[in-house]
C-alpha positions in Angstrom: 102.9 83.3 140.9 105.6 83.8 143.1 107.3 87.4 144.2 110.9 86.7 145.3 112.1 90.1 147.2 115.8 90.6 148.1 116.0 93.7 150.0 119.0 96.4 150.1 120.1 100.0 149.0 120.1 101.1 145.7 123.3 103.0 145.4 126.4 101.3 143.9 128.5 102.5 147.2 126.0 100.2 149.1 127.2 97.3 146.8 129.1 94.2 148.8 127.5 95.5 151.9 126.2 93.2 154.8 122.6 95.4 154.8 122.6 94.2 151.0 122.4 90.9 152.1 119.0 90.2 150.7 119.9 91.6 146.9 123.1 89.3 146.4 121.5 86.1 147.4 118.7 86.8 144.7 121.1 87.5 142.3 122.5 83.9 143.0 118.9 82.6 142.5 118.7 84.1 139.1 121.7 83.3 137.5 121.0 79.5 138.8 118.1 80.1 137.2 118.9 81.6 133.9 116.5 84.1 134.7 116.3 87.2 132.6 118.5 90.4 133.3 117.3 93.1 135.3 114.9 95.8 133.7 113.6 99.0 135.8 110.0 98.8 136.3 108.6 102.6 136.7 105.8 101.7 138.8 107.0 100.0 141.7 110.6 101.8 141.5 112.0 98.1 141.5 114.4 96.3 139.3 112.6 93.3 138.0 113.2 89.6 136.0 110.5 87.6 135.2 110.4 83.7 134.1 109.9 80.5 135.3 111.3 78.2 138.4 110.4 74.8 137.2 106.5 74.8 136.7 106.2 78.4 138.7 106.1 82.1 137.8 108.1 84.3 139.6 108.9 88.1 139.8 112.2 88.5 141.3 112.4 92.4 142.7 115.3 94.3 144.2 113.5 97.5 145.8 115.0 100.7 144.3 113.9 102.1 147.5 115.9 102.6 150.4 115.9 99.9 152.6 113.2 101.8 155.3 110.7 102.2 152.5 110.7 98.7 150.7 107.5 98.5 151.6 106.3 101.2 149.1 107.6 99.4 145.9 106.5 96.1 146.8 103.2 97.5 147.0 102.4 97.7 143.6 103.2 94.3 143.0 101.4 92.4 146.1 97.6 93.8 146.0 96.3 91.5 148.3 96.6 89.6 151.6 96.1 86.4 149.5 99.1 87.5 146.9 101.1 88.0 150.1 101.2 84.3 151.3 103.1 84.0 148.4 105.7 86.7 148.8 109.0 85.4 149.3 111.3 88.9 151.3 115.1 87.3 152.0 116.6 90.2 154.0 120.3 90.1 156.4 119.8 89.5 160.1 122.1 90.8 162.6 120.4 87.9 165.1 122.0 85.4 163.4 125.2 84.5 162.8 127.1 84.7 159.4 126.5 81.6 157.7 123.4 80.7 159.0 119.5 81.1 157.5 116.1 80.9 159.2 112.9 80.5 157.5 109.6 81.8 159.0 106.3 83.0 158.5 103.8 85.5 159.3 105.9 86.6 162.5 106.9 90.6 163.8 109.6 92.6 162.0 112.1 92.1 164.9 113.1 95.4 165.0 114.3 95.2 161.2 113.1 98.3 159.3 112.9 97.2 155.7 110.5 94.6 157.2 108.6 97.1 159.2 107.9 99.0 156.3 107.2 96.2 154.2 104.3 94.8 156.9 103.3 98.2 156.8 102.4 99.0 153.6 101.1 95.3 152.8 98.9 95.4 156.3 99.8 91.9 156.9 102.8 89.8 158.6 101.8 86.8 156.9 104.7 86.2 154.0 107.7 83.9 153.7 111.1 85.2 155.0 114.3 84.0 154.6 116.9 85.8 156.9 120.4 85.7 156.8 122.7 85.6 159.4 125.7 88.6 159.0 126.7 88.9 162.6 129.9 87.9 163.8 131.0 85.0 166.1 133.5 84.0 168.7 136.0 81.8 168.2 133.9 79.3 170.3 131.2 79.9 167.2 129.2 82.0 170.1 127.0 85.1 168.4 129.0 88.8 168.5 126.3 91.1 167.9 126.8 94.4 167.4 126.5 97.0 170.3 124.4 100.5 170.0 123.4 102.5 167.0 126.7 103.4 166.0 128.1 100.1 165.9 125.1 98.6 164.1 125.2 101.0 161.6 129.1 100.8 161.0 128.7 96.7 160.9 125.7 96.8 158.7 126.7 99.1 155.9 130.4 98.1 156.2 131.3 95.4 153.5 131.6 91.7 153.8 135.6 90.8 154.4 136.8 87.7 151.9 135.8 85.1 154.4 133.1 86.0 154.9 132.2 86.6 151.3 133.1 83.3 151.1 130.7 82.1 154.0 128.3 83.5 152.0 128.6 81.9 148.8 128.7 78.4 150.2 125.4 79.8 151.7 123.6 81.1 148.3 123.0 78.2 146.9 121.3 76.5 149.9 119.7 79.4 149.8 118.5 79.1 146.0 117.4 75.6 147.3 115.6 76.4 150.2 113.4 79.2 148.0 112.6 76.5 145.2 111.6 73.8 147.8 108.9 76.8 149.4 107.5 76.7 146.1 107.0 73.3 145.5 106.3 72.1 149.3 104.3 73.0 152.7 106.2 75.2 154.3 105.9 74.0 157.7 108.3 70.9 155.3 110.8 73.5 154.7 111.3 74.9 157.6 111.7 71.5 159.3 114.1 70.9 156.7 116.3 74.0 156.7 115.5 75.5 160.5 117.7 73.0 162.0 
């Protein structure tokens, strides 16, 4: 079985912003899907759907958590390192640029702290990312990160313009693809594929 994370903030003023990244493209994957609405599971303070993706399970789970402590809900549904290999965390990430996605694999948190916490809890690194890119670029298409704390935090819980929302839903569904591919084929395949 497969656990599809997309990580964000829980709060409705949060909704539509570029730290929510993670939650709206697995909203995407389960409306392509037909998977069922969202129930609250008590346990592991998530939202949940459960169903199929052609001949897998999956457990799709937005983290009622704030994003810093994803780690905690997501450990009552991983138990082991094993369970982790197939944990599937799509998250935003300000070292890309809007538009763009990056899959990897067992590799550092990169300084993002739902991922820290996440690593933290699970005591491993070695789960299936998918991180999207919602930093700005030049006109020249050349990365404009963000500067200091304060501007981070202004560009990462500010919300996503119309072209960029736009960006992004071109985006979703090669998203959805890419996450049905890592559950059919080596991932090494997928990464080749979509990493380009």
């Amino acid at each position: 079985m497969y656990i599809i994370a997309g990580l964000g903030n829980p709060d409705g003023e949060y909704a539509g912003t570029r730290h929510n990244t993670g939650r709206l493209m697995l909203e995407t994957f389960r409306l392509r899907h037909k998977l069922p609405e969202w129930s609250f599971d008590k346990k592991s303070n998530s939202l949940i759907s459960k169903g199929e993706v052609g001949e897998e399970k999956v457990t799709l789970v937005e983290p009622e958590t704030f994003m810093n402590n994803s780690g905690s809900a997501l450990a009552y549904l991983v138990k082991t390192k094993k369970a982790a290999e197939k944990l599937i965390v799509i998250y935003d990430d300000l070292d890309l640029p809007i538009g763009s996605m990056r899959i990897s694999f067992n590799k550092s948190a990169g300084g993002h702290h739902g991922l820290e916490s996440i690593i933290s809890t699970l005591k491993t690194e070695a789960f299936l990312r998918v991180r999207i890119g919602i930093s700005p670029v030049t006109a020249g298409g050349k990365l404009k990160k963000p500067n200091g704390e304060d501007e981070v935090g202004k560009h990462i819980l500010g919300k996503f313009k119309k072209p960029e929302q736009e960006i992004l839903s071109k985006l979703s569904e090669r998203v959805s693809g890419a996450i049905e591919m890592l559950m059919r084929e080596l991932k090494e395949k997928v990464m080749g594929e979509f990493n380009k």
